[in-house]
C-alpha positions in Angstrom: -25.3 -7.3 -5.7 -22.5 -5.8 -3.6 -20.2 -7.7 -6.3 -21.2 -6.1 -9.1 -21.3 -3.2 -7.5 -17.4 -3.7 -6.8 -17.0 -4.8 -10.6 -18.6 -1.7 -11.4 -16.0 0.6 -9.7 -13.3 -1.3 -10.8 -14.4 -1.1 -14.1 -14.2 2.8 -13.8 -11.6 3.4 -11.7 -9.7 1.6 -15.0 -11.3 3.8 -17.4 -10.1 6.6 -15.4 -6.5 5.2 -15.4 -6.5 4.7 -19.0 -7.9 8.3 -19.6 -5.1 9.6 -17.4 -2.4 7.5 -19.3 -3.7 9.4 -22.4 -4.1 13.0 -20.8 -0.2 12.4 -19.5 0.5 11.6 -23.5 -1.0 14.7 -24.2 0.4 16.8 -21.5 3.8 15.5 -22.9 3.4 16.1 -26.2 2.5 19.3 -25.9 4.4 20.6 -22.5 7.7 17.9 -22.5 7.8 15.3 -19.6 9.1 18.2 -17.3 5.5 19.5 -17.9 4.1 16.5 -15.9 2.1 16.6 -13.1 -0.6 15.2 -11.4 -2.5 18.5 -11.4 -1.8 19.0 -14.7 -2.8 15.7 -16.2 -5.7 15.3 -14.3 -7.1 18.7 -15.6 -6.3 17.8 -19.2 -8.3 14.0 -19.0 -11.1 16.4 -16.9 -10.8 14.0 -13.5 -10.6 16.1 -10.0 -7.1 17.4 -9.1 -6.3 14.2 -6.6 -7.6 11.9 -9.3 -4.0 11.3 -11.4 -2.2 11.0 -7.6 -4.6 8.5 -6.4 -4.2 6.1 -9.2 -0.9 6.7 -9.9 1.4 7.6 -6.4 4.5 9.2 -8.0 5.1 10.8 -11.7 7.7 8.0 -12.5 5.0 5.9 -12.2 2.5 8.0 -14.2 5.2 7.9 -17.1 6.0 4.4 -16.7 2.6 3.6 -17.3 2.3 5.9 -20.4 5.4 4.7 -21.9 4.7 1.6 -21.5 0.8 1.8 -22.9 2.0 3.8 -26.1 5.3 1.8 -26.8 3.1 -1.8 -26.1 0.3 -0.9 -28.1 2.7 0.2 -31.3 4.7 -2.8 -30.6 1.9 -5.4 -30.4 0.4 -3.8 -34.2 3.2 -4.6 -35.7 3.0 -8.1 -34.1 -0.5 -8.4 -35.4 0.8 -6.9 -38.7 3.7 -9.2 -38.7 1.5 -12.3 -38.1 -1.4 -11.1 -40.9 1.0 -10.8 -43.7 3.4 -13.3 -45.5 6.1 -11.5 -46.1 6.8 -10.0 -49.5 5.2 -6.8 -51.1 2.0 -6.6 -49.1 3.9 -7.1 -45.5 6.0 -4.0 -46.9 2.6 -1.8 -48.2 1.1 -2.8 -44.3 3.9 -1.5 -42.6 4.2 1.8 -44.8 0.9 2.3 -44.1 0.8 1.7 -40.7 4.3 4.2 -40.0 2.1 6.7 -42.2 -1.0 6.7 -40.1 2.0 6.7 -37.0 2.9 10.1 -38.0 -0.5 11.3 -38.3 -0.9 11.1 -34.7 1.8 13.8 -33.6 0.5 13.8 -30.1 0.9 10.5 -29.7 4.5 10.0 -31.6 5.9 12.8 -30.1 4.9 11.6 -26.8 6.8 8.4 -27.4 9.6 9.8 -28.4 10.1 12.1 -25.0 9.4 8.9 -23.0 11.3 7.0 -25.1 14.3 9.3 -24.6 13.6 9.3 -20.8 14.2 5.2 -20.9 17.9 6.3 -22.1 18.3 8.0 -18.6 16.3 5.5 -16.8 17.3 1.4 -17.3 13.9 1.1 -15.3 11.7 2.0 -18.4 14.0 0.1 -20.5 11.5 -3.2 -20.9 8.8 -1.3 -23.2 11.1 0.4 -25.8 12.5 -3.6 -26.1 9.2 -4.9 -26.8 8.9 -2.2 -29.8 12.3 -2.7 -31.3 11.9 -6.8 -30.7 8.5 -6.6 -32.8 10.0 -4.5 -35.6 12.9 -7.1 -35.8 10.3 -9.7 -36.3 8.4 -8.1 -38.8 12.1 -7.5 -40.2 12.9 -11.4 -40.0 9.7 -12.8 -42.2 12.6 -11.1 -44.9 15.9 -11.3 -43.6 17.9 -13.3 -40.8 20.6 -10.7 -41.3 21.3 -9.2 -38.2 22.8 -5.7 -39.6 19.4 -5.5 -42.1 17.2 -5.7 -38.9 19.3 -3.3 -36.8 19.4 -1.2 -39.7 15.6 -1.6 -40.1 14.6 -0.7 -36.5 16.9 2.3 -37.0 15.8 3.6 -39.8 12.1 3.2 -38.8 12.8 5.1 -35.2 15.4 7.5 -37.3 12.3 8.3 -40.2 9.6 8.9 -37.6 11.4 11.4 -35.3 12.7 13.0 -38.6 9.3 13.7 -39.7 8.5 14.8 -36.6 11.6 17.5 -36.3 11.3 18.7 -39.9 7.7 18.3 -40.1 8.2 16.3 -43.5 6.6 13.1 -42.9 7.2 10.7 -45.6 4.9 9.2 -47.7 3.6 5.7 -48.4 5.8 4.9 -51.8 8.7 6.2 -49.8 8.3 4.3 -46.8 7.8 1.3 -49.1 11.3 2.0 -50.9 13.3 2.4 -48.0 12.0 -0.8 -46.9 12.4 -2.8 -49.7 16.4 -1.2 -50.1 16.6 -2.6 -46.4 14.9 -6.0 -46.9 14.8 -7.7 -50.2 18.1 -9.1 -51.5 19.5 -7.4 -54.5 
């Protein structure tokens, strides 16, 4: 009994965590890391003000466990994406798709890109944007060994979405699927 018990508080004290980890994507999407607290991200995922500083001690540790949460998730999709499609036209449609529905989420994108920026200033956060850019090369590579195509890919996927996100112009499907096919398919 006393073991569940434990199980059970564990359980929620990482559902709280996670819930934090979002509220902190939030408060930087809307406020800018500098708008990072643990006041503040604790109000906005509705926990008790001491909540975000119990679970997480210091705010480099609150952002290195949102950078690393948004960048991992994105980065393993594209694995699974990578590892569901053969190559071709339908690996190209997936991955439009998938930087489409990216850029619906603004909150989350634009989060990603703040923390992704704070990883220039900080080699410690370093290890997440990696795993992104590594997963995009491998998608890249069931079309191309060329090692200028996948830099360019991973470039021009990072350089589209914070684009859209500065002009507000996200681009659609068919041209998500051109630029990728001009990048990956030998002409």
């Amino acid at each position: 009994m006393v073991e569940a018990s434990i199980d059970g508080r564990r359980l929620k004290g990482e559902r709280r965590k996670k819930e934090l980890i979002e509220a902190t994507l939030r408060v930087v999407a809307r406020d800018g890391v500098a708008g990072v607290s643990h006041r503040a991200v604790a109000k906005e995922a509705g926990q008790p003000p001491t909540s975000a500083a119990y679970h997480f001690k210091t705010i480099d540790d609150l952002l290195t466990a949102a950078l690393t949460s948004c960048m991992d998730r994105d980065a393993e999709r594209i694995r699974q994406l990578t590892d569901a499609s053969g190559g071709g036209e339908e690996g190209v449609r997936a991955l439009a798709a998938m930087m489409v529905a990216a850029l619906a989420d603004t909150v989350h994108l634009q989060a990603e890109f703040e923390l992704y920026l704070l990883a220039a200033c900080r080699p410690e956060l370093r290890d997440p944007p990696r795993r992104w850019l590594a997963a995009i090369e491998r998608f890249g590579r069931r079309y191309t060994d060329d090692a200028i195509r996948l830099r360019i890919l991973s470039g021009t996927v990072d350089g589209l979405l914070i684009q859209a996100l500065v002009t507000g112009e996200p681009p659609s499907a068919a041209e998500w699927e051109s630029v990728l096919r001009t990048i990956l398919f030998d002409r």
